[in-house]
C-alpha positions in Angstrom: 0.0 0.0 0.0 2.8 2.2 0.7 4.5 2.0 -2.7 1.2 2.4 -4.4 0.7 5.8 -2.0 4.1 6.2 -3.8 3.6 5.8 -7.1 0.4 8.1 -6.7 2.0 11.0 -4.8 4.7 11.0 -7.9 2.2 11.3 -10.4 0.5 14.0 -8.2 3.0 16.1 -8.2 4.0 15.9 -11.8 0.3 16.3 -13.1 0.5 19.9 -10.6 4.0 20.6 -11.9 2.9 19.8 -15.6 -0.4 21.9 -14.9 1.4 24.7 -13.4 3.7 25.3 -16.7 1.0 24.9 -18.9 -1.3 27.3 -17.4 1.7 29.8 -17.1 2.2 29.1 -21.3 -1.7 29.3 -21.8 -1.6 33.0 -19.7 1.2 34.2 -21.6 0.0 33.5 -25.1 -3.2 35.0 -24.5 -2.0 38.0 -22.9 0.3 38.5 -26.2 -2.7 38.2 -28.1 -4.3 41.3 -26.7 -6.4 39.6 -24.1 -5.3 41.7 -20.9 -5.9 41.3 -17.3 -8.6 38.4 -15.8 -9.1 37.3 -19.8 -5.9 36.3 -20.0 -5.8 34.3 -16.9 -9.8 32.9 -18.0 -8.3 31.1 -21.1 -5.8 28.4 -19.2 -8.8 27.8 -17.3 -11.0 27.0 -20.1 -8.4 25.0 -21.7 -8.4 22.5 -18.5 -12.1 22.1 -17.6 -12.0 21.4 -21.2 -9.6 18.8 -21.1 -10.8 18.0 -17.5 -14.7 16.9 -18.9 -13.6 15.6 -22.2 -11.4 12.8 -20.1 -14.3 12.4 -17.7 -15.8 11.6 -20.9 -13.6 9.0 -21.7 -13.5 7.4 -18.3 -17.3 6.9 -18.2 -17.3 4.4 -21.2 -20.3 7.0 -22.9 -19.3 8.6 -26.2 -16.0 8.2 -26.9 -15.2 9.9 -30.4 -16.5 12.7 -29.2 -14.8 12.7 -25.3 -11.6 11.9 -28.5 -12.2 14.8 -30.2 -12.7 17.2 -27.6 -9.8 16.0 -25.7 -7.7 16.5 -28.7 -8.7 20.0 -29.4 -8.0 20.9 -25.4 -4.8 18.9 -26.2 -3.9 20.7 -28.7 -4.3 24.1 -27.1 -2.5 23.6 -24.5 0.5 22.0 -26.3 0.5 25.2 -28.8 0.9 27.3 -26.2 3.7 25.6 -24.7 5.5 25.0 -28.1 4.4 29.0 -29.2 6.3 30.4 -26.0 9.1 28.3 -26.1 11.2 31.0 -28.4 9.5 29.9 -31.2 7.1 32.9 -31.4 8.1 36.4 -31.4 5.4 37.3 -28.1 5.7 40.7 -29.2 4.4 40.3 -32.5 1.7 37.8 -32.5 0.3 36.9 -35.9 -3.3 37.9 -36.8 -4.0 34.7 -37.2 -2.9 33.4 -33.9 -5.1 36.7 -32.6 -8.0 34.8 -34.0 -7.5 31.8 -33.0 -7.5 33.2 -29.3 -9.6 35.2 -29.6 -12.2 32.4 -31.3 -11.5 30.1 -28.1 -14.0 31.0 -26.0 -17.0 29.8 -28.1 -15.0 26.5 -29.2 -14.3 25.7 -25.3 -18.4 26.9 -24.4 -19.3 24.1 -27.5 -17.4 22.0 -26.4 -17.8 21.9 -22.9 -21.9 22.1 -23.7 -21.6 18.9 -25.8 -19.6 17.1 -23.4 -22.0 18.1 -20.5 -25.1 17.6 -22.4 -25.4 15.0 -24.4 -28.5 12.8 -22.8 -30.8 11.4 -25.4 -33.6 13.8 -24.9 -37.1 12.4 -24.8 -39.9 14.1 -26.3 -42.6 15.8 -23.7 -45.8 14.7 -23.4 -47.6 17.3 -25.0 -46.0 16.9 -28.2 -46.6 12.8 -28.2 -50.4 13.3 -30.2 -53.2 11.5 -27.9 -54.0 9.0 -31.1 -50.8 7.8 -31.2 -50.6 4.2 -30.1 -47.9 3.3 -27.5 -46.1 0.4 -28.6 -45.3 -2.1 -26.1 -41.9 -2.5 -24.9 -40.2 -5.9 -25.8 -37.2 -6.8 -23.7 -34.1 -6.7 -26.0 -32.0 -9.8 -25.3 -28.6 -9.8 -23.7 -25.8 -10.9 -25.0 -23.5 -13.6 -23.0 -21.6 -11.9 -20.8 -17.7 -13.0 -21.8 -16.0 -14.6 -18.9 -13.9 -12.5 -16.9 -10.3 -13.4 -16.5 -9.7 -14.6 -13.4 -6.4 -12.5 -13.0 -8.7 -9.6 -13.0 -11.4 -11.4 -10.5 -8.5 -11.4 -8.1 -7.0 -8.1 -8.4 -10.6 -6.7 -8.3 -10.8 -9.5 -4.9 -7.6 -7.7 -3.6 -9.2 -4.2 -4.2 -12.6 -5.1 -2.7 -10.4 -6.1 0.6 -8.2 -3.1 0.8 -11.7 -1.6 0.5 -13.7 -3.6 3.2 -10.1 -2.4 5.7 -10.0 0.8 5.3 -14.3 1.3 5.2 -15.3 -1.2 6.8 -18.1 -1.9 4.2 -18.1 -3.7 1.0 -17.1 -2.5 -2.0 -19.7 -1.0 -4.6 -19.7 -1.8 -8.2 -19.2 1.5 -8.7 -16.5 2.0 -6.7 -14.8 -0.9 -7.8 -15.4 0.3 -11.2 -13.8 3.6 -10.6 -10.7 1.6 -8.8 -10.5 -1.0 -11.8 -10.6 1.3 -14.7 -13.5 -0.7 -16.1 -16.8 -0.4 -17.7 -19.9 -0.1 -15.5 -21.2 -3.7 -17.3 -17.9 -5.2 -16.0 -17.8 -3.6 -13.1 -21.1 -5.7 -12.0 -20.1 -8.7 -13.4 -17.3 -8.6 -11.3 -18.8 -7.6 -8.2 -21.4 -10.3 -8.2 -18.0 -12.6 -8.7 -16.8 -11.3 -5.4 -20.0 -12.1 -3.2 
């Protein structure tokens, strides 16, 4: 447990130290692109919430291309700014183009935040259902066979689960566990009822 606490406090710091020099990059970009005072510091903040909900996205299993594409964009962003104010761009002079480009942010992050926020099948409301309409009767859609899990992954997830029930005293949750394992809700579940 103590290496673990380890391994996680390293990758702690060096996502803070990593965030730190990116936002720094991020401010000093779009200050040279004539956005002044709390603008300038409001555009690394859009750029990681971005990137921040985009791999939320991607963790939840839902809507992956576009958690990809979103990502990417944040991605990209970010590492431009880095690259830009690494000598390689006169901060001085900023092309018109680059001008735009920061100055255009702010609706690409709001779109893309929106999507990646919103994007629940939405049901129509009863008033625009008409009252003729017949409501069709819901047929159960069969499941597949759930594919065996491996039993190396049974056991880490048993070894998880016990950590769990030590330091809570309670039993794990398939959510939880999911969350721990890295896995897909459906998995997640299949392996819970494994551990009972």
């Amino acid at each position: 447990m103590r290496a673990q606490l380890g391994r996680v406090d390293a990758v702690l710091i060096q996502a803070v130290i990593a965030a730190a020099l990116s936002f720094a990059h991020l401010h000093d970009l779009a200050s040279a692109a004539g956005q002044d005072g709390w603008k300038a510091w409001a555009y690394p903040v859009s750029v990681d919430l971005l990137m921040v909900a985009a791999w939320r996205r991607l963790r939840s299993g839902r809507d992956k291309a576009a958690a990809w594409c979103w990502f990417l964009v944040a991605l990209t962003a970010s590492l431009g700014a880095n690259i830009a104010t690494a000598g390689l761009l006169d901060l001085a002079d900023v092309p018109d183009w680059l001008r735009i480009l920061v100055a255009g942010w702010p609706a690409l992050a709001f779109l893309g935040g929106t999507l990646l926020a919103h994007t629940a099948k939405e049901t129509p409301a009863a008033e625009d259902v008409p009252e003729t309409a017949p409501v069709p009767e819901p047929k159960p859609e069969p499941t597949p066979p759930a594919a065996p899990v491996p039993a190396a992954l049974v056991e880490h997830a048993r070894k998880v689960a016990d950590a769990h029930r030590t330091r809570t005293g309670s039993p794990i949750d398939p959510d939880t566990l999911r969350a721990r394992l890295g896995v897909p809700a459906p998995l997640a579940a299949q392996i819970a009822a494994q551990l009972t």
